[in-house]
N, C-alpha and C positions, 0 to 999 in steps of 0.2 A: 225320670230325671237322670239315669245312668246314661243318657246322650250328652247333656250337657257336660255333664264332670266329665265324660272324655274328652272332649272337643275343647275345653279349657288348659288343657297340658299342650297340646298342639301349636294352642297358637302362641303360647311362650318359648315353647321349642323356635317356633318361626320367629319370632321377633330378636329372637338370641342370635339367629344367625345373620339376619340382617345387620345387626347390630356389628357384629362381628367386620362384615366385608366392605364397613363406610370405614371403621377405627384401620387399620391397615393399610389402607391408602394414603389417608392424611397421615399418618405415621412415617412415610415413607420407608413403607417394610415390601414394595411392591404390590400389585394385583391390579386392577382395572382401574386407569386414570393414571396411574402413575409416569411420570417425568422425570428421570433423572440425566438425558442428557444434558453436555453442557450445549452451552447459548453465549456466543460470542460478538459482543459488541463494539466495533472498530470505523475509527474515520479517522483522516488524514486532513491536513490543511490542503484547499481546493487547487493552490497554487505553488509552485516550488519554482523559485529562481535557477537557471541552470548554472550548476555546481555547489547550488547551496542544500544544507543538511536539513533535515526537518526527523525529532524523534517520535518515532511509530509507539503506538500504548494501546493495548484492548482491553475491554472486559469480558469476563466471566463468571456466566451464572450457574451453580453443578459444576464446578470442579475448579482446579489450581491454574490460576494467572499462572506461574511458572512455566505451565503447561503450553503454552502460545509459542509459536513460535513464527518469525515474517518473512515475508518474501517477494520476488516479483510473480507476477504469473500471468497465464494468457497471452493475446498475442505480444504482451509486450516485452517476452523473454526471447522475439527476434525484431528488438527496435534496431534500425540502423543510427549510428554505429553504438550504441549503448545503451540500456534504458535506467541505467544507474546502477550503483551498487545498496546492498542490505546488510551491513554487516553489527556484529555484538561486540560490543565495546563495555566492560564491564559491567554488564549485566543488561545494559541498554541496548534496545537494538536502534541503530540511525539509519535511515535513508538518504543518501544522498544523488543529488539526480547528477546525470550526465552534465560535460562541457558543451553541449552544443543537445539544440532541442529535439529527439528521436522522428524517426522516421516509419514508416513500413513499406514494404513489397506491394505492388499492386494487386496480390491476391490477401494480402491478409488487410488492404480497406477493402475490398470487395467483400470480406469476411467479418467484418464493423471495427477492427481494429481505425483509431483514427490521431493521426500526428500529434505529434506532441503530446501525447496522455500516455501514461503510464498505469498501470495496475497492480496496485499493491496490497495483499495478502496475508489475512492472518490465520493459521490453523490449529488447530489443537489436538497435542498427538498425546498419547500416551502408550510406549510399549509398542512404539513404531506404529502404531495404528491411528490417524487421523481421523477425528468424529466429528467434526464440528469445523467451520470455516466463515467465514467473510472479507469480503474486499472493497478496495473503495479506490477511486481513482485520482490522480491528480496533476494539472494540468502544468508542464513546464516550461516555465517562460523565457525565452532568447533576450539578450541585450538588446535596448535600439538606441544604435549610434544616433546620437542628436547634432553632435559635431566632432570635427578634428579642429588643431589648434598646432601650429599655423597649417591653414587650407592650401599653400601651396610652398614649395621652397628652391630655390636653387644651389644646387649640392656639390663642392666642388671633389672631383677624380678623388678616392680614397678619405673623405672627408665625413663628418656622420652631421646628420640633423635628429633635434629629440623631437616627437611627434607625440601628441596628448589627443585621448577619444574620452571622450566625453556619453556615458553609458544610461540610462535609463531606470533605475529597480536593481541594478549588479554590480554595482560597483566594480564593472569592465572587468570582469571573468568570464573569459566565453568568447571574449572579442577574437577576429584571426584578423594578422595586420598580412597585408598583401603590398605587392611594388607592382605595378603596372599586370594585375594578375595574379603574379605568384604568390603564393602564403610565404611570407617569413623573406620573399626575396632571393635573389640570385646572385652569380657572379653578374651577370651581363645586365642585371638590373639594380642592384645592389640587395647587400645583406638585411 
């Protein structure tokens, strides 16, 4: 019987330790399974009228929202001529997209970059050291002139006509008024 009585300390020794290496994980004290990065979840509205604001917000799971911070990134930090600004406004951060709908280079749609989308960015640093990221894109959308008002006019030497564009979704932000061509008008075609 002196087999038995040993072999019964053993296996409570074993079950002690077992016990031991599940309580510690779910505790989150580390070891095997454990997860403490964060996890950041972020989306944007799909469409941004150009020049209009839209505010950026993420979550996170493992560690402090304060922590986030936004931005553009990818190729759309060389959209031509802009791919909007990100800036912190009281604790808020706003997106605002460009006057006029972005562009790229022929190498960077060759590279998937694609018109008029923007990619915006949320990271999570802490101590200068970014651990965690997500982005989500959103697409920005150009005025469409539906009309001018009056369609045509005759204008006499140093004389002004008031012209009215009739805008889409923007309430004609974005518009470029041109004279036979030019933006904004010339001497030799008018201002």
């Amino acid at each position: 019987m002196s087999p038995i009585r040993s072999a019964f300390p053993k296996a409570v020794t074993l079950s002690a330790v077992a016990i031991l290496i599940v309580v510690f994980p779910a505790c989150g004290l580390g070891g095997f399974g454990s997860n403490s990065n964060p996890v950041i979840t972020f989306s944007v509205q799909p469409t941004t009228n150009v020049g209009a604001s839209q505010i950026l917000s993420a979550t996170v799971v493992n560690g402090d929202a304060a922590n986030i911070h936004f931005g553009i990134s990818g190729f759309s930090t060389n959209a031509i001529p802009s791919p909007g600004t990100v800036t912190l406004v009281n604790g808020v951060y706003i997106y605002t997209a460009p006057t006029t709908v972005p562009t790229y280079s022929a190498a960077d749609l060759a590279h998937g970059a694609q018109n008029g989308k923007v990619d915006l960015s949320a990271v999570y640093t802490v101590n200068q050291t970014s651990t965690a990221g997500a982005s989500a894109i959103t697409t920005i959308l150009g005025p469409v002139v539906t009309g001018i008002s009056p369609t045509s006019a005759t204008v006499a030497h140093s004389a002004t006509q008031q012209f009215t564009a009739f805008a889409v979704g923007n309430l004609n932000t974005g518009l470029i008024w041109q004279v036979n061509g030019v933006a904004g008008g010339n001497t030799a075609n008018g201002p």
